[in-house]
N, C-alpha and C positions, 0 to 999 in steps of 0.2 A: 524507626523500624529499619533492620538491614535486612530486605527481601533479596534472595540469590535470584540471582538476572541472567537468563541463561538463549545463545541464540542459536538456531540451528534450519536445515532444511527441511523444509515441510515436508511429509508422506502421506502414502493415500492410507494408511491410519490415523493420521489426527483430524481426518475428513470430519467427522463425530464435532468434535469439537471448533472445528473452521466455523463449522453450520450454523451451532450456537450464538459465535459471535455476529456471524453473521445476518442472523435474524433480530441480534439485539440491536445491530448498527443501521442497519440499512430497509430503504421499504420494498426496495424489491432485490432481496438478496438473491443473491446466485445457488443456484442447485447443487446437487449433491456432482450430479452428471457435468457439470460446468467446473467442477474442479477435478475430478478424477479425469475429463480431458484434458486439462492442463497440466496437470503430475503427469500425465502419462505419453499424451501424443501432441502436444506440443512443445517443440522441440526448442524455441523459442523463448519461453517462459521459466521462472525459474521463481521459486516462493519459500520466503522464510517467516518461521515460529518463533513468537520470544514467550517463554517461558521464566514467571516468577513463582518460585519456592516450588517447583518443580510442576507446575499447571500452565497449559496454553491460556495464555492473555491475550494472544493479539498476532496478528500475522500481516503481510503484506508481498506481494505478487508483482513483478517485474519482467517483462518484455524485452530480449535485448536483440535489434537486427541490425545488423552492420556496428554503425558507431552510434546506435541512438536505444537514449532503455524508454521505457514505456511503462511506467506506475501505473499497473492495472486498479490495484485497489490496495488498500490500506485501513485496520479495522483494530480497536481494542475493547474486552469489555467494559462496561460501562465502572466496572469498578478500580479499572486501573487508570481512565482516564485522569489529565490531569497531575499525574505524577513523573514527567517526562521519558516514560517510558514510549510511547510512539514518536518521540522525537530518536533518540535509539535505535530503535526498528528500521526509519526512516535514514539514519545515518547509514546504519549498518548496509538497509539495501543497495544504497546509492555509493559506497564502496565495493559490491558484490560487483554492482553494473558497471565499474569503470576496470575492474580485474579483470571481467568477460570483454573488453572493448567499447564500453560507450564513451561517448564526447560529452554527448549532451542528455539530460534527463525532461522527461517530460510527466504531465500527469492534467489530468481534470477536476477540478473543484465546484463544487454549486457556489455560485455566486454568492449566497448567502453563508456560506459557511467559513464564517471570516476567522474563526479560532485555528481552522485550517490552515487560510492563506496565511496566517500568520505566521505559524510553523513552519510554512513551506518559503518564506520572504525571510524568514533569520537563517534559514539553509542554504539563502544564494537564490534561490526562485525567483524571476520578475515574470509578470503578464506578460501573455503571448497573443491573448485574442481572447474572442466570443464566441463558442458554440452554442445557436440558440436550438433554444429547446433541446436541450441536446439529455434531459433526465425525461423517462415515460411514465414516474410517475404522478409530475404534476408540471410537465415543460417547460421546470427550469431552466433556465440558462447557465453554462458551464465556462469557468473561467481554464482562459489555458495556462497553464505555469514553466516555465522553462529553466534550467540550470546549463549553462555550461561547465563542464569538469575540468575543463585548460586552462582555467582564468586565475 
């Protein structure tokens, strides 16, 4: 199938649809109010939409102060997983963040979620440490991931 692959910056109208995925992906997804502050007054942050065949898929939210980005979250439906499309998304933003100035990339992973770290370990990513307990909805422990962009 040649699905059209399309990336772009997030607005506070594809909120609607952030939602969704975000209710599909995650157990305690983020608010409606937690992203129209980040569109809007955090001045910091900076989030992009990939769209197939002209429908949000999947989106992912980055952080960038000085010379360091910060992978807030990263999220696809459950129907596009699996088809390298969030490796993409993941590329994409981590080319956003060294346009704006970052060195170095970071992000958090549940320890368990090793389909994750995988993706995030063929991008250049190695272990950084343990935040324990660091998820509230069952105090998992968080793996820290690191990239340097200089290397």
């Amino acid at each position: 199938m040649d699905d059209q692959i399309t990336f772009r910056l997030m607005t506070i109208e594809d909120i609607d649809a952030i939602l969704e995925i975000e209710n599909k992906s995650f157990p305690n997804p983020w608010s409606r109010t937690a992203f129209y502050n980040e569109l809007v007054t955090n001045h910091f942050a900076t989030y992009m939409v990939v769209e197939v065949n002209g429908n949000i898929a999947g989106y992912c939210g980055v952080w960038v102060i000085v010379d360091e980005a910060h992978i807030t979250n990263i999220a696809l439906l459950p129907e596009y997983r699996g088809r390298q499309i969030g490796e993409m998304l993941l590329v994409k933003m981590v080319n956003l963040a060294k346009e704006l100035g970052a060195e170095k990339v970071t992000l958090e992973v549940r320890v368990s979620n090793y389909i994750a770290q995988g993706l995030y370990r063929k991008l250049g990513f190695q272990d950084g440490g343990i935040r324990k307990n660091y998820y509230s909805d069952n105090s998992e422990d968080a793996l820290v991931m690191w990239v340097n962009l200089n290397e």
